[in-house]
NUTIDO-237474 format. One record per residue (C-alpha): residue number from 0; residue in one letter; x, y, z. Coordinates in nm, 3 decimals, padded with zeros to 5 digits, always signed. Layout:
<atoms>
<atom i="NUM" aa="A" xx="X" yy="Y" zz="Z"/>
...
</atoms>
This chain:
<atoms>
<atom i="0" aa="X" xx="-01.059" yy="-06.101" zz="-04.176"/>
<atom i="1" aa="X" xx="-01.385" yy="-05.950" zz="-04.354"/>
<atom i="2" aa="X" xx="-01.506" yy="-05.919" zz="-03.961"/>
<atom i="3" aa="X" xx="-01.215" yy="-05.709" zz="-03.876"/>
<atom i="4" aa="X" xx="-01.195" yy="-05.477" zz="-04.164"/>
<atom i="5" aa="X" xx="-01.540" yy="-05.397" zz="-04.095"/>
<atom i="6" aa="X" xx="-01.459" yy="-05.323" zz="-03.744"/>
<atom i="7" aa="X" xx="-01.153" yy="-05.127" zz="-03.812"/>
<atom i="8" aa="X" xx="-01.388" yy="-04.921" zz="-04.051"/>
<atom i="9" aa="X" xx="-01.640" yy="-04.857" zz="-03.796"/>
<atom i="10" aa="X" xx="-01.422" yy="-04.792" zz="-03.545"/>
<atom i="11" aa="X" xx="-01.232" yy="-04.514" zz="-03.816"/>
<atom i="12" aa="X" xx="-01.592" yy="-04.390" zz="-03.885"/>
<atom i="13" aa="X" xx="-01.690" yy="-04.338" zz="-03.529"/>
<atom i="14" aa="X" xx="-01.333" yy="-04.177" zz="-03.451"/>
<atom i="15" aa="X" xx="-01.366" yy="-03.930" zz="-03.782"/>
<atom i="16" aa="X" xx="-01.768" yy="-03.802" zz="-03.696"/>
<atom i="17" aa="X" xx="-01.603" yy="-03.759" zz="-03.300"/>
<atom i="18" aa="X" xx="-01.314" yy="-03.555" zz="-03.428"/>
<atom i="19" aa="X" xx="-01.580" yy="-03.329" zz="-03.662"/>
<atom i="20" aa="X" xx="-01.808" yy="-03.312" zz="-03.368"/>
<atom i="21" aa="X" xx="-01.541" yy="-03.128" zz="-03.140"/>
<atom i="22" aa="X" xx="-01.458" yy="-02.958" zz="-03.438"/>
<atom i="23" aa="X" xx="-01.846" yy="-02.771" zz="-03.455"/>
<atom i="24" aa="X" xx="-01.783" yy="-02.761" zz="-03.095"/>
<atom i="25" aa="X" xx="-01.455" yy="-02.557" zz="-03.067"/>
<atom i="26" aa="X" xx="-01.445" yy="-02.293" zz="-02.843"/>
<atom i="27" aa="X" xx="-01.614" yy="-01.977" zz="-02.856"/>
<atom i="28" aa="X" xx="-01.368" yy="-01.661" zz="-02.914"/>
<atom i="29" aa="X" xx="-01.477" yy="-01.326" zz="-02.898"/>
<atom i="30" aa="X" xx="-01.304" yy="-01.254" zz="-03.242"/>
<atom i="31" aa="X" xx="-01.533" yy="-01.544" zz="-03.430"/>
<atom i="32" aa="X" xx="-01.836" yy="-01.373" zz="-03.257"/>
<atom i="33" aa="X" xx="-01.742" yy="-01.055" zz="-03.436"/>
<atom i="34" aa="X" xx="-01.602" yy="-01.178" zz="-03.748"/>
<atom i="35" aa="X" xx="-01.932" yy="-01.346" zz="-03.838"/>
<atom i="36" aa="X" xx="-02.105" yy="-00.979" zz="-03.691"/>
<atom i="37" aa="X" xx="-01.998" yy="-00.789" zz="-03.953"/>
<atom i="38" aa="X" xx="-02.036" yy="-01.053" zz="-04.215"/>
<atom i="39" aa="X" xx="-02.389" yy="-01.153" zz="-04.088"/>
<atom i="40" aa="X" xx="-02.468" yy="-00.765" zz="-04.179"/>
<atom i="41" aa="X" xx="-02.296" yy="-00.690" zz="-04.503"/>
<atom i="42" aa="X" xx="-01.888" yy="-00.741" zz="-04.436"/>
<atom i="43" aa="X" xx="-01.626" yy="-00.528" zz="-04.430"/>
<atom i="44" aa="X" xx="-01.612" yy="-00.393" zz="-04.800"/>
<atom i="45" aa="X" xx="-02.007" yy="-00.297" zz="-04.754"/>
<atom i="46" aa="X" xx="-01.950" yy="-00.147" zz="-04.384"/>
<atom i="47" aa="X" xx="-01.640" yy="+00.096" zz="-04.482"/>
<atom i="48" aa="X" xx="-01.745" yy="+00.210" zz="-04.815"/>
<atom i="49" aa="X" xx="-01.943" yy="+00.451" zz="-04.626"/>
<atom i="50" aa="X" xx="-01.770" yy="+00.775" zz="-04.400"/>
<atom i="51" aa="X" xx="-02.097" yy="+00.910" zz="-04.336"/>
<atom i="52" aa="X" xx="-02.445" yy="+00.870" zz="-04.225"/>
<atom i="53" aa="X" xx="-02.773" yy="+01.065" zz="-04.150"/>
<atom i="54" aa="X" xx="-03.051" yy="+00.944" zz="-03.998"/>
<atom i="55" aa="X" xx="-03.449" yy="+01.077" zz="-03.986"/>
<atom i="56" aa="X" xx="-03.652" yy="+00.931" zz="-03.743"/>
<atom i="57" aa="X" xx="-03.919" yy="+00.898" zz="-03.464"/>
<atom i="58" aa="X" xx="-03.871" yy="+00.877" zz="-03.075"/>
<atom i="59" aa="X" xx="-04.166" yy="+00.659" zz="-02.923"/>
<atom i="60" aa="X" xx="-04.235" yy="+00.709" zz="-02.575"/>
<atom i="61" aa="X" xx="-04.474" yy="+00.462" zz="-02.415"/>
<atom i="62" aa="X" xx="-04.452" yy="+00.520" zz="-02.032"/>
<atom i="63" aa="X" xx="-04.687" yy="+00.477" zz="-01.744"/>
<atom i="64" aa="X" xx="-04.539" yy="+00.799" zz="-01.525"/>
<atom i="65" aa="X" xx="-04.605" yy="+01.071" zz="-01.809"/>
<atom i="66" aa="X" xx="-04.910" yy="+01.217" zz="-01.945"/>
<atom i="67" aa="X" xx="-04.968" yy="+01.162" zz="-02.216"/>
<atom i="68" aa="X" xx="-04.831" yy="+00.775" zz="-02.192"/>
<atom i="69" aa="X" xx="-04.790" yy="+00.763" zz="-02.544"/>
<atom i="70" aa="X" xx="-04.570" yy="+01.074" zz="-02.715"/>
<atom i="71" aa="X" xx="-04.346" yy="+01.074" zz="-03.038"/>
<atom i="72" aa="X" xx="-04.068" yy="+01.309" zz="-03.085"/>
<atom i="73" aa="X" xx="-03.881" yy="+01.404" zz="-03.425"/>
<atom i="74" aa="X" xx="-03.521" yy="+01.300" zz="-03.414"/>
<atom i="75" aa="X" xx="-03.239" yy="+01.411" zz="-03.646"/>
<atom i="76" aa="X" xx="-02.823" yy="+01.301" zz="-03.651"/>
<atom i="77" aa="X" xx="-02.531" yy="+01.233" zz="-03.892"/>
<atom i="78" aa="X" xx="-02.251" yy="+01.044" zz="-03.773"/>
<atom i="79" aa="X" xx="-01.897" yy="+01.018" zz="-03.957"/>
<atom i="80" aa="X" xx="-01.647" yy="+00.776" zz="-03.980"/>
<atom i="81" aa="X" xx="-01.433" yy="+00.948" zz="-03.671"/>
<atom i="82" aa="X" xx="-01.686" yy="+00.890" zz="-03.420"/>
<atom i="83" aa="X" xx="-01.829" yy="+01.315" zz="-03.469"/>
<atom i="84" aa="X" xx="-02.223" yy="+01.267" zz="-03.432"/>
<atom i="85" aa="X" xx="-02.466" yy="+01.556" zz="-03.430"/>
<atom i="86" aa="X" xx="-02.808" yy="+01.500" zz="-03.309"/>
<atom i="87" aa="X" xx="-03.155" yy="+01.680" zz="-03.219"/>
<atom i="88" aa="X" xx="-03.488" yy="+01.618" zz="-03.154"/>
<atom i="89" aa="X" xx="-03.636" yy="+01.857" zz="-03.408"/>
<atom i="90" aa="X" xx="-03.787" yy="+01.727" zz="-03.776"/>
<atom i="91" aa="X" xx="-03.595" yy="+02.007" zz="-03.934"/>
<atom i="92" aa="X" xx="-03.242" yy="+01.976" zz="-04.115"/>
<atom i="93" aa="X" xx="-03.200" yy="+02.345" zz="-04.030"/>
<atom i="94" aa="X" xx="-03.236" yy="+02.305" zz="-03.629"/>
<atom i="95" aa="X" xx="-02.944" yy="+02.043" zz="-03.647"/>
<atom i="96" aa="X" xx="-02.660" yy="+02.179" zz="-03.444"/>
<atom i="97" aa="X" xx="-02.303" yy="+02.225" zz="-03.552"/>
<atom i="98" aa="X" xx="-02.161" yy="+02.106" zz="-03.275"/>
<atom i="99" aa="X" xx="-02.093" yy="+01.809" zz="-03.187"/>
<atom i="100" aa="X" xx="-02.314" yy="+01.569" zz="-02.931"/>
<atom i="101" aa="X" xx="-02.113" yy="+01.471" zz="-02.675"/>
<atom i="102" aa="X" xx="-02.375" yy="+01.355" zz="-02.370"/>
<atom i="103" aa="X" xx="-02.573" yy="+01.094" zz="-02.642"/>
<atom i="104" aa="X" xx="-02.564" yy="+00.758" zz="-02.426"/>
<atom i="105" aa="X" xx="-02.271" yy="+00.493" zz="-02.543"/>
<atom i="106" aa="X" xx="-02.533" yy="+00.258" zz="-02.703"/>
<atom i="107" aa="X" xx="-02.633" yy="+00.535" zz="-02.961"/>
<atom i="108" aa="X" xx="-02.314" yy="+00.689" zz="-03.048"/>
<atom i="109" aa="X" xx="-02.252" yy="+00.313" zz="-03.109"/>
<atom i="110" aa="X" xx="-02.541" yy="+00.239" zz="-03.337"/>
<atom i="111" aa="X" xx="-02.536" yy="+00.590" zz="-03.543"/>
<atom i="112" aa="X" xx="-02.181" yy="+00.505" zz="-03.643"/>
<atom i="113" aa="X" xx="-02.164" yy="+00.444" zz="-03.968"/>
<atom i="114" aa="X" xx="-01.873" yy="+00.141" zz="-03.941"/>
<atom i="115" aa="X" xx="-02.063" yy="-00.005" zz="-03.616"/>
<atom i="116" aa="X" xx="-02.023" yy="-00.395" zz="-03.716"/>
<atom i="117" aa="X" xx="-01.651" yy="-00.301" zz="-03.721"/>
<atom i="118" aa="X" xx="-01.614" yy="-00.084" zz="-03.413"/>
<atom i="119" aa="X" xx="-01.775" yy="-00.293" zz="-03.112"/>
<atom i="120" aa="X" xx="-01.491" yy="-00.361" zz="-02.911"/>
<atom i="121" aa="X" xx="-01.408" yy="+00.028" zz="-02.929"/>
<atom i="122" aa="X" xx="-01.759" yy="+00.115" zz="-02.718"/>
<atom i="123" aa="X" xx="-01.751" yy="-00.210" zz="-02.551"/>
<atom i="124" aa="X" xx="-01.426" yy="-00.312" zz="-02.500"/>
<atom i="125" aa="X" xx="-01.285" yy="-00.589" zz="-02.223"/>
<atom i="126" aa="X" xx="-01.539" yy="-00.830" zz="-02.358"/>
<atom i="127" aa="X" xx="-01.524" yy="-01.159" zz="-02.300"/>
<atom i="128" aa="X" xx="-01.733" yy="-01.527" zz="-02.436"/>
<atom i="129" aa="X" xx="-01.971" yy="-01.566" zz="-02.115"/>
<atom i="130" aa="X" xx="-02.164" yy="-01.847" zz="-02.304"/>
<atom i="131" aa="X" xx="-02.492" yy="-01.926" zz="-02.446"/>
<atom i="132" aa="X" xx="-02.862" yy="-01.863" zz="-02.338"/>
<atom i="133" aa="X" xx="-03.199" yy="-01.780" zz="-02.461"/>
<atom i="134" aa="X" xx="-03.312" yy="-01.478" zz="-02.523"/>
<atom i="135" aa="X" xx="-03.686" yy="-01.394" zz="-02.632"/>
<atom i="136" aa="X" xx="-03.703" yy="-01.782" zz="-02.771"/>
<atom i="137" aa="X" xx="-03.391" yy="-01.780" zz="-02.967"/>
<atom i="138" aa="X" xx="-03.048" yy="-01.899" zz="-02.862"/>
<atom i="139" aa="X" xx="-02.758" yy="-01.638" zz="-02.851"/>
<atom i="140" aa="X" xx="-02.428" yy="-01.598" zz="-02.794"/>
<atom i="141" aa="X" xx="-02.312" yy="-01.356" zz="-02.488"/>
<atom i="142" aa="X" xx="-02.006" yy="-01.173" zz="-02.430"/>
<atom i="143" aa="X" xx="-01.987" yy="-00.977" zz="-02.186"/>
<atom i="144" aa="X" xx="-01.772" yy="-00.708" zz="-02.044"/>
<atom i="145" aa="X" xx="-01.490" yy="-00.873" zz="-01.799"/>
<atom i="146" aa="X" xx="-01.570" yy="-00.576" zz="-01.549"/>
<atom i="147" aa="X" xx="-01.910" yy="-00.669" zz="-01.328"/>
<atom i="148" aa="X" xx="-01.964" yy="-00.267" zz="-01.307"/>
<atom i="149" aa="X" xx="-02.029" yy="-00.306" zz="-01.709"/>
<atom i="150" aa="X" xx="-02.254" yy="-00.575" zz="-01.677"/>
<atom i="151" aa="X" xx="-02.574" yy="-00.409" zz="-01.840"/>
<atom i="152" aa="X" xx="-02.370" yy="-00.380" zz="-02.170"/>
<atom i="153" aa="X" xx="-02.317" yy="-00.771" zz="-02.234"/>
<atom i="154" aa="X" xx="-02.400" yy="-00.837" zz="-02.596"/>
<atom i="155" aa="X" xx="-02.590" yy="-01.124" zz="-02.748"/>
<atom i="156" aa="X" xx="-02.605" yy="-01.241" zz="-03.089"/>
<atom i="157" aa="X" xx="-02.867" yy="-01.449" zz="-03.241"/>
<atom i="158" aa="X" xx="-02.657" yy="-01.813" zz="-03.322"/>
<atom i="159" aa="X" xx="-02.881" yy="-01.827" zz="-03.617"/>
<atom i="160" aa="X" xx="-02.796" yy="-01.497" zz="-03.823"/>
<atom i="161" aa="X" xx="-02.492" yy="-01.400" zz="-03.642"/>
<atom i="162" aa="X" xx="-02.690" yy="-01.038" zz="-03.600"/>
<atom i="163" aa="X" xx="-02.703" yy="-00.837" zz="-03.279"/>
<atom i="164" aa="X" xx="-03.013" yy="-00.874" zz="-03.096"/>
<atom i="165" aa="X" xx="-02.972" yy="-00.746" zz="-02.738"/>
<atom i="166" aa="X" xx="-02.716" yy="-00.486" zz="-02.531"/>
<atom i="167" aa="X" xx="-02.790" yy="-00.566" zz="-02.207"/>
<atom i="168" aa="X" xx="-03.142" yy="-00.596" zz="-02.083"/>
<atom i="169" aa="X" xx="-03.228" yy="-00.293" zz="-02.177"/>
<atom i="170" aa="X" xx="-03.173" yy="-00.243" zz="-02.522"/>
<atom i="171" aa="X" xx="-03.355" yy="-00.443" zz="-02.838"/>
<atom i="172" aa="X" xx="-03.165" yy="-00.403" zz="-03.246"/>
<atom i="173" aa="X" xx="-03.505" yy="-00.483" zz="-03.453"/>
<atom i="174" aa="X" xx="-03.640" yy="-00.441" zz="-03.781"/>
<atom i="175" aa="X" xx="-03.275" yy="-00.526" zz="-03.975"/>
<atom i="176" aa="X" xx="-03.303" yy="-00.364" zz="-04.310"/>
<atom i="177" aa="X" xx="-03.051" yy="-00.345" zz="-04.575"/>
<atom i="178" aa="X" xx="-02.927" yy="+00.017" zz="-04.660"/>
<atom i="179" aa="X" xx="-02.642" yy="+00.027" zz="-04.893"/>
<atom i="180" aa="X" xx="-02.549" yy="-00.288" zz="-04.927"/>
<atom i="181" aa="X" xx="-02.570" yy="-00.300" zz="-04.514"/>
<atom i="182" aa="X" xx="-02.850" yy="-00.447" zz="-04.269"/>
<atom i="183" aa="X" xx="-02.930" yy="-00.203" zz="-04.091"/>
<atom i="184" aa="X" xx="-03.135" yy="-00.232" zz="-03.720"/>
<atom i="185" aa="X" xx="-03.449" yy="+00.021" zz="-03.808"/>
<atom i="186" aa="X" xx="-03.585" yy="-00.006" zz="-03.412"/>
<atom i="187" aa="X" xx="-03.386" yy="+00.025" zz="-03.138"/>
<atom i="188" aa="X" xx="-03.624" yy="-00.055" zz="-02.797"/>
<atom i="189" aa="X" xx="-03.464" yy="+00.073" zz="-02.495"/>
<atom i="190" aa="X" xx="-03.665" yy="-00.114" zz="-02.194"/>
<atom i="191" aa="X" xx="-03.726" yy="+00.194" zz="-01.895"/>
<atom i="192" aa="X" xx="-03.918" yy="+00.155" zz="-01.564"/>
<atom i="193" aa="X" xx="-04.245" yy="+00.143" zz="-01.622"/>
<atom i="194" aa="X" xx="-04.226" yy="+00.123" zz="-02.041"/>
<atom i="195" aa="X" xx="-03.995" yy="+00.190" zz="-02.350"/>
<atom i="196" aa="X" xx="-03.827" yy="+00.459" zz="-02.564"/>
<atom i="197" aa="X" xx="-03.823" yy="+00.330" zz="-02.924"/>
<atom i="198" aa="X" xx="-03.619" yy="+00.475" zz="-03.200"/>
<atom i="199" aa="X" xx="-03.727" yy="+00.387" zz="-03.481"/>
<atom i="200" aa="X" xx="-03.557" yy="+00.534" zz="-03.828"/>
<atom i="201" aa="X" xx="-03.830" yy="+00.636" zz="-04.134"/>
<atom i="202" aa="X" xx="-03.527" yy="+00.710" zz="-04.334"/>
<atom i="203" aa="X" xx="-03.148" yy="+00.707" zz="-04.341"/>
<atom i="204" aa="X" xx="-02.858" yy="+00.738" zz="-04.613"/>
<atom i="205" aa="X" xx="-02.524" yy="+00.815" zz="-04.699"/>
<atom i="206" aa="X" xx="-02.344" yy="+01.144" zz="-04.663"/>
<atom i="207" aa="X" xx="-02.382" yy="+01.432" zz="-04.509"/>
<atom i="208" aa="X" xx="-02.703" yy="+01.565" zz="-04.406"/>
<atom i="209" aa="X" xx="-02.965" yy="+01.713" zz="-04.633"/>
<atom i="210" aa="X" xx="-03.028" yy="+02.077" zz="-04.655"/>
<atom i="211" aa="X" xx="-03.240" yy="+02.256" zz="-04.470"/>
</atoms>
């Protein structure tokens, strides 16, 4: 009897760390991908208790077909809440336009918005879990845009930290700093023929921009 109440035990034990283990291995859903997003950088209270943004930065241009290879340009913008960004490449307030930018590329407008964690799916929509893979020596998560023709924007987040680390394979999130109770990406690499374009942000805060 003491032989088969040890087996039964086993045999409950074995079925119990089985059921946890498909458990841990559940599925993949776009949703828990982007849930854990906007936690992994500050949640939703943090993300939406700011309308407004401006950012003060640096473009770094490190390319083999201009002269000089190595340039750095100013760069100014404010985003709001709506989606309105104004940008220029100028280190003075003053030279900021009123109107808005319209012809910025999808993967800035994206990043300048102030709610980003929350508003993924609005740039990137149709996405879909493509799977796992390693990326730079770290395992992330892919989804990826159900359309082929949107390939080049499949996102991957490090499994680790939850964070956005790659949009396509051509754009790098780096340096994740906390601003305002959100992290923050403080580098954004943008991979070109021949080099890169790096944005990187010296300083950024809430509201609207500073004065001239």
């Amino acid at each position: 009897m003491k032989t088969l109440t040890t087996m039964f035990t086993c045999a409950a034990m074995v079925a119990t760390g089985a059921a946890l283990a498909q458990t841990a291995e559940a599925p993949l859903t776009v949703d828990a991908v982007l849930t854990r997003f906007a936690a992994a950088v500050g949640g939703r209270d943090a993300l939406t208790r700011v309308d407004r943004r401006f950012y003060d930065g640096m473009i770094v241009q490190d390319l083999s077909w201009t002269e000089p290879r190595h340039q750095e340009t100013p760069f100014l913008a404010t985003a709001d809440a709506g989606g309105l960004v104004r940008y220029a490449e100028a280190d003075a307030w003053s030279d900021l336009p009123d109107t808005v930018a319209t012809g910025l590329d999808t993967k800035l407008r994206w990043i300048l918005h102030p709610h980003f964690a929350l508003r993924v799916e609005e740039f990137f929509p149709h996405l879909s879990v493509s799977g796992r893979e390693i990326r730079e020596g770290r395992p992330v998560v892919v989804l990826a845009p159900r359309d082929l023709r949107f390939a080049h924007y499949a996102l991957c987040f490090d499994e680790e930290s939850g964070l956005l680390t790659h949009v396509g394979y051509y754009l790098r999130l780096e340096d994740w700093r906390e601003e305002d109770g959100v992290l923050y990406p403080h580098r954004w690499v943008f991979s070109r023929k021949g080099g890169h374009t790096t944005y990187v942000v010296a300083e950024m805060g809430t509201g609207p921009a500073p004065g001239p």
